[in-house]
C-alpha positions as a Markdown table, in Angstrom:
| # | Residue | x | y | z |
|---|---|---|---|---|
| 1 | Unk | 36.8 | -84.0 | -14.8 |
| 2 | Unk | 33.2 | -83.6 | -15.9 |
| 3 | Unk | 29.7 | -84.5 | -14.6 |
| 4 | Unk | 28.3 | -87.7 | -16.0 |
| 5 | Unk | 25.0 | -88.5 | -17.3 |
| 6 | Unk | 22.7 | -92.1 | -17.1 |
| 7 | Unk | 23.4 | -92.1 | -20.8 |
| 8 | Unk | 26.8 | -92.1 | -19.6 |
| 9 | Unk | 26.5 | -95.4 | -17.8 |
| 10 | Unk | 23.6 | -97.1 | -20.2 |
| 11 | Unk | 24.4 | -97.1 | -23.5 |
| 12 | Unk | 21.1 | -98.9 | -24.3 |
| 13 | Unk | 19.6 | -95.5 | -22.9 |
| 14 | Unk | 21.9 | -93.3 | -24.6 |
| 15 | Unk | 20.9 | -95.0 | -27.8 |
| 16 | Unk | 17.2 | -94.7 | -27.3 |
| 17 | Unk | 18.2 | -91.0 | -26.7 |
| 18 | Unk | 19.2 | -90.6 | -30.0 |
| 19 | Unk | 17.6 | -92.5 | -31.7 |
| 20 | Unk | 14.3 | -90.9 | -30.6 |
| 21 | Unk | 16.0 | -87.3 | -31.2 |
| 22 | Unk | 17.0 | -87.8 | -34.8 |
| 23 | Unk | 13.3 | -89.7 | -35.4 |
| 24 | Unk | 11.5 | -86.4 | -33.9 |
| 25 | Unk | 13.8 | -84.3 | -36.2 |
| 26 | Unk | 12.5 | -86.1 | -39.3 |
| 27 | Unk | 8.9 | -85.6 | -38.1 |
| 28 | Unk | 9.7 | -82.0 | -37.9 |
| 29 | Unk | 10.6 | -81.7 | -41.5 |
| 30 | Unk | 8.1 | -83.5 | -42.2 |
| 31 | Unk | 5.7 | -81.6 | -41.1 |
| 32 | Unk | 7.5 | -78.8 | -42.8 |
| 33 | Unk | 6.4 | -81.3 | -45.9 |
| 34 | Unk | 3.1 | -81.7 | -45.6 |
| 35 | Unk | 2.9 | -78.3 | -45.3 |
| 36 | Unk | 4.4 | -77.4 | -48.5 |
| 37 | Unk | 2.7 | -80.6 | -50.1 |
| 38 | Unk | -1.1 | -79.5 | -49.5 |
| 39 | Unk | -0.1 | -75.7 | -50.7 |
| 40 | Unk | 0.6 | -74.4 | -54.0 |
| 41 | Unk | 4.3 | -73.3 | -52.8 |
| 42 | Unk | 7.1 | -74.7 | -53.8 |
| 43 | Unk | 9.6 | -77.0 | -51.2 |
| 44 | Unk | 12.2 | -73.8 | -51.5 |
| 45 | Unk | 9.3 | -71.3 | -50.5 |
| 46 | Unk | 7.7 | -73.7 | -48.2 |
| 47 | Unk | 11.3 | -73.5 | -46.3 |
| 48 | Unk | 11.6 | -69.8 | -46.5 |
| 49 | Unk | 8.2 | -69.8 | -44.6 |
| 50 | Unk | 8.0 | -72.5 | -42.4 |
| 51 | Unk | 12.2 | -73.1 | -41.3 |
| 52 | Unk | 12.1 | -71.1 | -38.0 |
| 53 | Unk | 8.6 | -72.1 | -36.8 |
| 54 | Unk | 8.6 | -74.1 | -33.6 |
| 55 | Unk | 6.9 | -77.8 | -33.9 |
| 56 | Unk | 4.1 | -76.7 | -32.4 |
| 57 | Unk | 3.6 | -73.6 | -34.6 |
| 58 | Unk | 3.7 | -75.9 | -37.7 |
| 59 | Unk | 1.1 | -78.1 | -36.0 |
| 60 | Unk | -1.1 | -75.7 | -35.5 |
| 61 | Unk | -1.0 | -73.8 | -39.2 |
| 62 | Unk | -1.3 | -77.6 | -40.6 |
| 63 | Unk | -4.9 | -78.1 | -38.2 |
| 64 | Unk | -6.1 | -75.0 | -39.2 |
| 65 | Unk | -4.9 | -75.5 | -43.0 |
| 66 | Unk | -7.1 | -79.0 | -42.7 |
| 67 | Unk | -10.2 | -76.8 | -41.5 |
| 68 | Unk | -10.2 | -74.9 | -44.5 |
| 69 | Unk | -12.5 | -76.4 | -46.9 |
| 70 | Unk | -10.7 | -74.7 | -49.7 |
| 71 | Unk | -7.3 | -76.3 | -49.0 |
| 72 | Unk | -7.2 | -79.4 | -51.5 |
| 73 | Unk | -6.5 | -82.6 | -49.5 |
| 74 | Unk | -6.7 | -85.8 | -51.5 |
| 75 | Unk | -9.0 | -88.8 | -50.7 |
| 76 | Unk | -8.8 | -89.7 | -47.1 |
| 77 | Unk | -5.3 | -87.7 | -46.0 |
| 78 | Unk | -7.1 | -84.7 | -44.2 |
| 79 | Unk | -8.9 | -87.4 | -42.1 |
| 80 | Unk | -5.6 | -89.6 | -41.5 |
| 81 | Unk | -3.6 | -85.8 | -40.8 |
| 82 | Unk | -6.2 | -84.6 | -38.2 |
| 83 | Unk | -6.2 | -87.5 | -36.5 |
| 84 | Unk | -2.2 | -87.8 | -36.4 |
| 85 | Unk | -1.9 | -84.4 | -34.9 |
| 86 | Unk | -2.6 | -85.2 | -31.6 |
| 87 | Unk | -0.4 | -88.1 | -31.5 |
| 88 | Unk | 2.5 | -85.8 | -32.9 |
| 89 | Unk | 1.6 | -82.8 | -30.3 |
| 90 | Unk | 2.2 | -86.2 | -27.5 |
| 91 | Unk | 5.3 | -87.4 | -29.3 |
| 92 | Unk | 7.0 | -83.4 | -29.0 |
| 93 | Unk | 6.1 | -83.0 | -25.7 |
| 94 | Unk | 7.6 | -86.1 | -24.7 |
| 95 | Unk | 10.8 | -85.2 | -26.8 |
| 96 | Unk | 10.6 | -82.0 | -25.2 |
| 97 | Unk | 10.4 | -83.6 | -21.4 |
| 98 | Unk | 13.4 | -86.1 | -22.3 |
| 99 | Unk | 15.9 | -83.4 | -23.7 |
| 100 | Unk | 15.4 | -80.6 | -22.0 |
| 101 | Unk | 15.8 | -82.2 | -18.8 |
| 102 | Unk | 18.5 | -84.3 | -17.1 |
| 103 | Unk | 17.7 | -88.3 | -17.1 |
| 104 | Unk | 19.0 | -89.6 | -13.8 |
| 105 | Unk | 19.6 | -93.4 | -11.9 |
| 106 | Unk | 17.6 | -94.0 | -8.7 |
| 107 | Unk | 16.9 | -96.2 | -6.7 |
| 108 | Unk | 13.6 | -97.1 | -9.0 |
| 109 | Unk | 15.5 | -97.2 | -12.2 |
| 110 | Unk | 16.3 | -94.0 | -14.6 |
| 111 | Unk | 13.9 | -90.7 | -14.0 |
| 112 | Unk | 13.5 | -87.4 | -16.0 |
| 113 | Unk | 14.3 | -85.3 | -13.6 |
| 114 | Unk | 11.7 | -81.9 | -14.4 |
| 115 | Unk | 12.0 | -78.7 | -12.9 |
| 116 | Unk | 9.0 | -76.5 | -13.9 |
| 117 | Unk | 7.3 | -73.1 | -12.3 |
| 118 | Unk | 9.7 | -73.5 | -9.2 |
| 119 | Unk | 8.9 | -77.4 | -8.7 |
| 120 | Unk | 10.7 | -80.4 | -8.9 |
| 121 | Unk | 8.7 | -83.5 | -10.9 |
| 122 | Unk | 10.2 | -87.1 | -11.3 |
| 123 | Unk | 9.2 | -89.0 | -14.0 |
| 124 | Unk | 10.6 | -92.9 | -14.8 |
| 125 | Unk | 11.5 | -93.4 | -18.0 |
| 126 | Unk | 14.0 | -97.0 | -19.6 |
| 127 | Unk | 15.1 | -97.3 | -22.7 |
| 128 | Unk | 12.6 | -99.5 | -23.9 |
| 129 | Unk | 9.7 | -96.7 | -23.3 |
| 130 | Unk | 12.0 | -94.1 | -25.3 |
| 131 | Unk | 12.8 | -96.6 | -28.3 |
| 132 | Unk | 9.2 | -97.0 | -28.8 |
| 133 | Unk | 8.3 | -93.3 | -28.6 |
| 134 | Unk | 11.0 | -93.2 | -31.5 |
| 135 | Unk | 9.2 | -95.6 | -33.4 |
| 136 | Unk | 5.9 | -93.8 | -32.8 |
| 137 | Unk | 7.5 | -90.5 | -34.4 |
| 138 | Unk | 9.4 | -92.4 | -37.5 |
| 139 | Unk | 6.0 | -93.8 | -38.0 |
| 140 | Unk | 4.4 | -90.6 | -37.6 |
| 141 | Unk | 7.5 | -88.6 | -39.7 |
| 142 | Unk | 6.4 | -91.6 | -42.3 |
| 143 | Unk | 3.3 | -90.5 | -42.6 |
| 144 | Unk | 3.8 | -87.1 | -43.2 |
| 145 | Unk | 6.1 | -87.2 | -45.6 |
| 146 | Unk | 4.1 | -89.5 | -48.1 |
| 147 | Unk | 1.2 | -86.5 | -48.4 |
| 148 | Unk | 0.3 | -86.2 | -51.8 |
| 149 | Unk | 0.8 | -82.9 | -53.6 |
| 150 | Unk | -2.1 | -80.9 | -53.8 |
| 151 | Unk | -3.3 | -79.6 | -57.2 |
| 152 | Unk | -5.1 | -76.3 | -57.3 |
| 153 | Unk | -6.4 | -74.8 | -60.4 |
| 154 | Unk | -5.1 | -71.3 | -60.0 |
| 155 | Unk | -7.0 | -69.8 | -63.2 |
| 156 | Unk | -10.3 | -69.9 | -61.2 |
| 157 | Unk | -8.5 | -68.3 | -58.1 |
| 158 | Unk | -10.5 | -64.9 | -57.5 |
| 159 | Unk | -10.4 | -62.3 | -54.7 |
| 160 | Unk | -12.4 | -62.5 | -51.5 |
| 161 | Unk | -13.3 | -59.3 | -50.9 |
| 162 | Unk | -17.0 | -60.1 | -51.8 |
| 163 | Unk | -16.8 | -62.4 | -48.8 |
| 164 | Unk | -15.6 | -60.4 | -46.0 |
| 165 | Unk | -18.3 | -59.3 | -43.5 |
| 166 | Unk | -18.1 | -54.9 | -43.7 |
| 167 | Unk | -18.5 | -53.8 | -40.0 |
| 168 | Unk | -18.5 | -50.0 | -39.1 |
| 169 | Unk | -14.9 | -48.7 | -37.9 |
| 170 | Unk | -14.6 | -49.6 | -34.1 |
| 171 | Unk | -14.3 | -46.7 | -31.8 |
| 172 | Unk | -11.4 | -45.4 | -30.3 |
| 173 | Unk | -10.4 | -43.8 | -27.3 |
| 174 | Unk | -9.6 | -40.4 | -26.9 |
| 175 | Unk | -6.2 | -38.9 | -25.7 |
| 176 | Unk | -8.1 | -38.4 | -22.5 |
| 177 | Unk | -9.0 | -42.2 | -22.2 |
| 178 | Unk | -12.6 | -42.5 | -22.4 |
| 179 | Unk | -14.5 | -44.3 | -25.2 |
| 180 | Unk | -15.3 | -42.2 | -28.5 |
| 181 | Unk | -19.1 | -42.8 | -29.7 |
């Protein structure tokens, strides 16, 4: 005996379902990619580095990455990047709701069922929604993983220090607690 799921009894749903998983796994490595593409690291360090991030980690080092003025980013990428962000930070979330929750038949059709901070959200979802959110996030992965390399000229690299704003030492407080002058 077990417990059965709508995917269960829809295999048009439990296709979506996976097909949507695998496309949001590509788009993780492939923001793993970019990464490592607009860096002067190779794939096997950009791995090392970047493997045990969460999605929304990787996002976020790639935005601010894209702020630096620095960091090399060829013709109109940094433009096209910045603006896909957003839609990727959507597409995870969604992935997030869909999997982490359990997809049940009503009366109204199939509903992620979401229990969050001690209350109880329904959300309708069909297959046809979920195949197009996999589309979105192939098209998104897609994207991603056709960033140019960057090209740095590392001869001209030179420290910052000359750069950095010098600020007295902060105070401390005491064993006692109060604030030191």
């Amino acid at each position: 005996m077990r417990v059965h799921s709508a995917a269960d009894m829809s295999p048009e749903l439990a296709a979506a379902i996976g097909c949507f998983v695998q496309a949001s796994a590509l788009l993780e490595r492939a923001i793993e990619a970019a990464i490592t593409r607009i860096l002067p690291i190779t794939d096997d360090i950009g791995l090392a580095m970047l493997c045990d991030n969460s999605m929304r980690n990787n996002l976020d080092i790639l935005s601010r990455l894209l702020a630096l003025p620095d960091v090399v980013v060829e013709g109109s990428w940094r433009e096209r990047l910045l603006e896909a962000i957003p839609k990727v930070k959507e597409s995870t979330e969604d992935r997030n709701r869909l999997v982490h929750n359990v997809v049940a038949h009503s009366e109204a059709g199939f509903v992620a069922a979401i229990h969050k901070k001690g209350k109880r959200i329904m959300h309708p979802i069909d297959a046809t929604t979920i195949s197009r959110w996999a589309d979105e996030a192939g098209e998104h992965a897609f994207i991603f993983t056709t960033v140019p390399h960057s090209e740095y000229d590392l001869s001209a690299w030179g420290k910052d220090w000359p750069r950095y704003e010098q600020k007295d030492w902060p105070n401390r407080r005491s064993a006692d607690g109060s604030k030191g002058q």
